[in-house]
C-alpha positions in Angstrom: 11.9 29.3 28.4 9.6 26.2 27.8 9.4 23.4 29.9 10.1 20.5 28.3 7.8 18.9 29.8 4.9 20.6 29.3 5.8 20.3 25.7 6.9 16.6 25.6 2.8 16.4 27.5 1.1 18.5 24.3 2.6 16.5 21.8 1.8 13.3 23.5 -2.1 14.5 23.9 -1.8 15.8 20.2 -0.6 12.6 18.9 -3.2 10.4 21.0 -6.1 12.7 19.9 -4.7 12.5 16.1 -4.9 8.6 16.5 -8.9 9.2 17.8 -9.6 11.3 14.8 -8.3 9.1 12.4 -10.0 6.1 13.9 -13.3 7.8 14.3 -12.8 8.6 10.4 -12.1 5.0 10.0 -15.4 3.7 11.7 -17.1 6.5 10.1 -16.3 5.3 6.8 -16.7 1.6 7.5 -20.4 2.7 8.6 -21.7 4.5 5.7 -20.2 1.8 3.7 -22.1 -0.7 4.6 -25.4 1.8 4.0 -26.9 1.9 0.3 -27.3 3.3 -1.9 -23.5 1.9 -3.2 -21.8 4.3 -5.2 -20.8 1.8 -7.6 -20.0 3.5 -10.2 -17.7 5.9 -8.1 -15.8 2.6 -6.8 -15.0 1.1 -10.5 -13.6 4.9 -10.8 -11.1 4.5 -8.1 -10.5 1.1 -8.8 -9.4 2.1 -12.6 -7.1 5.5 -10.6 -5.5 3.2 -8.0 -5.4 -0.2 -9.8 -5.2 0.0 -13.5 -3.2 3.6 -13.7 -0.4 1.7 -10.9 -0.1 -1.0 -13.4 3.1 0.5 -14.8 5.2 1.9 -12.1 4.2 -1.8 -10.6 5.4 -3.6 -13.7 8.9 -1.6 -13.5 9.3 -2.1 -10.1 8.6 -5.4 -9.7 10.3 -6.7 -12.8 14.1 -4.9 -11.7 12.9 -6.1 -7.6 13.0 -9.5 -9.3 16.4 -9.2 -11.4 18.1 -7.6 -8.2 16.6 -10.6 -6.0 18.1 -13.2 -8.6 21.6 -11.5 -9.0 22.2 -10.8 -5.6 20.4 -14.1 -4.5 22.5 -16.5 -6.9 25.7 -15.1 -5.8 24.7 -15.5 -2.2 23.9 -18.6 -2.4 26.6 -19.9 -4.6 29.1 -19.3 -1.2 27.0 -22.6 0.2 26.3 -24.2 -2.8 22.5 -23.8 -3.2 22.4 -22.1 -6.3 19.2 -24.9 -7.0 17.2 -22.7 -4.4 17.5 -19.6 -6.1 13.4 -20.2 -7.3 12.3 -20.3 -3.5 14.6 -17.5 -2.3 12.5 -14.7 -4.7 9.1 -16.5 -4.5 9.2 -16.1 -0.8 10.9 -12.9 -0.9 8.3 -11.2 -2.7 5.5 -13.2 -2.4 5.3 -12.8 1.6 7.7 -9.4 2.4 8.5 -6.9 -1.0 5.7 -7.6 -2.7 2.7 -6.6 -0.3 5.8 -3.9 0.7 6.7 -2.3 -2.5 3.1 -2.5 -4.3 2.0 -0.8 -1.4 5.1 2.1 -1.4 4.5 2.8 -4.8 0.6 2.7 -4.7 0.9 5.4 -2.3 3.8 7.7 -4.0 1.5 7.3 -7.1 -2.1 7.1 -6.2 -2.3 8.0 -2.3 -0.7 11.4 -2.9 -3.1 12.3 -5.7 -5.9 11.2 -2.6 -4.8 13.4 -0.7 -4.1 16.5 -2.8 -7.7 16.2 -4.9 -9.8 15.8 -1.4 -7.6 18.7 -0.1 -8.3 20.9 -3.4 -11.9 20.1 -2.4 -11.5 21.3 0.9 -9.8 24.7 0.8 -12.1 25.3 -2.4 -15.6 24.5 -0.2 -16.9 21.8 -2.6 -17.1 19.6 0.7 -19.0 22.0 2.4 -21.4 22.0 -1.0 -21.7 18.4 -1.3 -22.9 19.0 2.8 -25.3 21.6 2.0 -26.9 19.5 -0.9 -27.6 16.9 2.0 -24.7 14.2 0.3 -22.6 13.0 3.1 -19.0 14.2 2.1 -17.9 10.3 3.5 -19.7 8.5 1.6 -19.2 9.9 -1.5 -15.3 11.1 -1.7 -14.0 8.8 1.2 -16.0 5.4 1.0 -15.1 4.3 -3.3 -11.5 5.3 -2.4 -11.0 3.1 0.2 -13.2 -0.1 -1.5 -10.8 0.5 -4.6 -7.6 -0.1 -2.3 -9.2 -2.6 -1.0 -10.1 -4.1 -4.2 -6.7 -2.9 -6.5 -3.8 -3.5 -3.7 -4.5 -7.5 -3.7 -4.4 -7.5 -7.3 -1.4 -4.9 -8.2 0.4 -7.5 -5.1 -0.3 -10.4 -7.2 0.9 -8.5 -10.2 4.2 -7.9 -8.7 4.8 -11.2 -7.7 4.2 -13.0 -10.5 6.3 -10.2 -12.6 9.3 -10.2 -10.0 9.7 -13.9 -10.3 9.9 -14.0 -13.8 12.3 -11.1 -13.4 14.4 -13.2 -11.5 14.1 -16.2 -13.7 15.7 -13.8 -16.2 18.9 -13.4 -14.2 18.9 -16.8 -12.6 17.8 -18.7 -16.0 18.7 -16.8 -19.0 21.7 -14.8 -17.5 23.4 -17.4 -15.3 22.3 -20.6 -16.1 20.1 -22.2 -13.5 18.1 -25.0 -15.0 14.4 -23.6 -15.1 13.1 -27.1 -14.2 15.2 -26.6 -11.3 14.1 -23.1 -10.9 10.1 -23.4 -10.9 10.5 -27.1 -9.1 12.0 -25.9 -6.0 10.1 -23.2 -6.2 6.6 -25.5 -5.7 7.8 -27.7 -3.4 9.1 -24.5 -1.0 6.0 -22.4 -1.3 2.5 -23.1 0.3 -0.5 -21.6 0.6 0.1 -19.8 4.0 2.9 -17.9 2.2 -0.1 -16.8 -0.2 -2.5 -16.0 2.5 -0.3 -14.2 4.5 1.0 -11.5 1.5 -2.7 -11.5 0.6 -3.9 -10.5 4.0 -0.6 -7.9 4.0 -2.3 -6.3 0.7 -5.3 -6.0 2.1 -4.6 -4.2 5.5 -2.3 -2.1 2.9 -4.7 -0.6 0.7 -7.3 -0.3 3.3 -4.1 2.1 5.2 -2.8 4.0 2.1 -6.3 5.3 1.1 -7.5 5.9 4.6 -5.1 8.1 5.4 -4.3 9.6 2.5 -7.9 10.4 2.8 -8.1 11.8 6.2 -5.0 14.0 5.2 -6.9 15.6 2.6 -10.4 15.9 4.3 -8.4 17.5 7.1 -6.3 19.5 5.3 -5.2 23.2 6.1 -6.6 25.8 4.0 -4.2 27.4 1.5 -1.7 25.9 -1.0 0.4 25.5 1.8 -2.1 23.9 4.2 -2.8 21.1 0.5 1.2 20.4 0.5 1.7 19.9 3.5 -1.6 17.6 4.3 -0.1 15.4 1.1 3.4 15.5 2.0 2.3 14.1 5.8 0.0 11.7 4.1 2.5 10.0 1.9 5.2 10.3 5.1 2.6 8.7 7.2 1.1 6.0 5.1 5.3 5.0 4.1 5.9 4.7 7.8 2.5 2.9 8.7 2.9 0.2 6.1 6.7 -0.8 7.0 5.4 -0.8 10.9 2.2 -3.0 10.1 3.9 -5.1 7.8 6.2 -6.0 11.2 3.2 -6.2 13.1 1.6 -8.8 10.6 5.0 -10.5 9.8 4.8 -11.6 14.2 1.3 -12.9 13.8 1.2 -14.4 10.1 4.6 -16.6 11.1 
C-alpha cells in the first residue's frame, strides 16, 4: 500500500521543480531576447497567428459579452433606478475584468494550443534537436517571436474587445431598450479614468506574456508520441486557463 505521505511529498517536489523549469525557461527566453540578431521577421509572423487570425473569435465574443452585459445590466439596475449607469457598468466591466479575461481565454483556446501542438510536432519529430545541431538556439528561434507577439497582439485583441463589447452593449441598452445614448457614452466618461485603462492594459500584457510562455514550454517539453503532443497541449491550454483567472486576482489586489 502507498503511504500517503510519501506520495502527497513527490508531488509537492514535482510541482516545485515544474515551477523551476518553467521559470528557468522564462529567464532563458527573456535572455536571448534581448541578444541580436532579432528575428524580426519571425515576430511579425506570430504577431499576424496570435493577433490578426484571433481577430474573429474576439469580435464574436466580445460583441455577445457586450449584449449579455447590457441585458442583464439594464435589468439589474432598473430594480434601483439607475438605468442612466448602464454606460459605466460594461465600460468597467470589460475594460478592467472580461476583457483582459476573455481576450486572453480565447487567445489561448485558439492560438496557445496551436503553440503548443506545432513546438511539440517539432519535438517528437527531432527538428529541435536539428535546429541544435546547425548551431541555432532552439529558444531563440521557436520560443522568443512567440512570446514578443503575445506580448505585442494581447494588448491590442484587449483593446479590440473593449471597444466592441461596449458597442455591443450600446445595442441592447440604446437600440433595444431605450437608454438615451447621450446618457449612455456621458456617464460612461465621467465614470471611467485612465487607471481603469492602465490596469486592463497591464492585465493584457502579463496575459500574453503567460499564454505563450507556457503554451511554449508545454510543447518544447512535450512527451514523445501522439500521445505525449495531446497531452502536453491539453495541459498547456488547462494550465494557461487556470493561470490567467489566478493572476488576473493577483493583479485585481494590487491594481485596486
Amino acid at each position: 500500500m502507498t503511504n500517503p505521505f510519501l506520495a502527497t511529498g513527490r508531488t509537492a517536489l514535482w510541482v516545485l521543480g515544474e515551477m523551476g523549469r518553467m521559470a528557468i525557461f522564462l529567464g532563458a527566453s527573456a535572455f536571448w531576447a534581448a541578444v541580436p540578431p532579432y528575428k524580426v521577421r519571425r515576430i511579425v509572423k506570430q504577431i499576424h497567428f496570435v493577433g490578426v487570425k484571433s481577430g474573429l473569435v474576439i469580435l464574436l465574443t466580445a460583441t455577445f459579452t457586450g449584449m449579455v452585459l447590457g441585458l442583464q445590466g439594464y435589468y439589474t439596475l432598473r430594480k434601483f433606478a439607475s438605468e442612466a449607469f448602464l454606460g459605466p457598468a460594461v465600460a468597467l466591466s470589460l475594460i478592467r475584468e472580461l476583457g483582459p479575461v476573455l481576450s486572453a481565454l480565447m487567445v489561448t483556446g485558439r492560438a496557445g494550443s496551436a503553440i503548443a501542438a506545432e513546438i511539440g510536432i517539432m519535438r517528437i519529430s527531432e527538428q529541435i534537436d536539428a535546429l541544435s545541431a546547425m548551431a541555432l538556439n532552439p529558444i531563440k528561434y521557436l520560443v522568443v517571436p512567440r512570446i514578443a507577439a503575445g506580448l505585442v497582439a494581447m494588448p491590442l485583441l484587449t483593446a479590440i474587445f473593449d471597444v466592441v463589447g461596449i458597442y455591443g452593449g450600446y445595442l441592447v441598452g440604446v437600440q433595444l431598450l431605450g437608454i438615451s445614448s447621450g446618457t449612455y457614452f456621458g456617464e460612461m466618461r465621467q465614470a471611467v479614468d485612465m487607471r481603469d485603462l492602465t490596469g486592463g492594459f497591464v492585465k493584457s500584457v502579463v496575459f500574453g506574456v503567460l499564454v505563450t510562455w507556457v503554451c511554449s514550454y508545454k510543447g518544447y517539453t512535450t512527451g514523445y508520441g501522439a500521445e505525449g503532443v495531446s497531452k502536453a497541449t491539453t495541459e498547456a491550454v488547462v494550465l494557461s486557463s487556470v493561470l490567467i483567472l489566478v493572476s488576473d486576482y493577483v493583479l485585481t489586489s494590487f491594481l485596486l
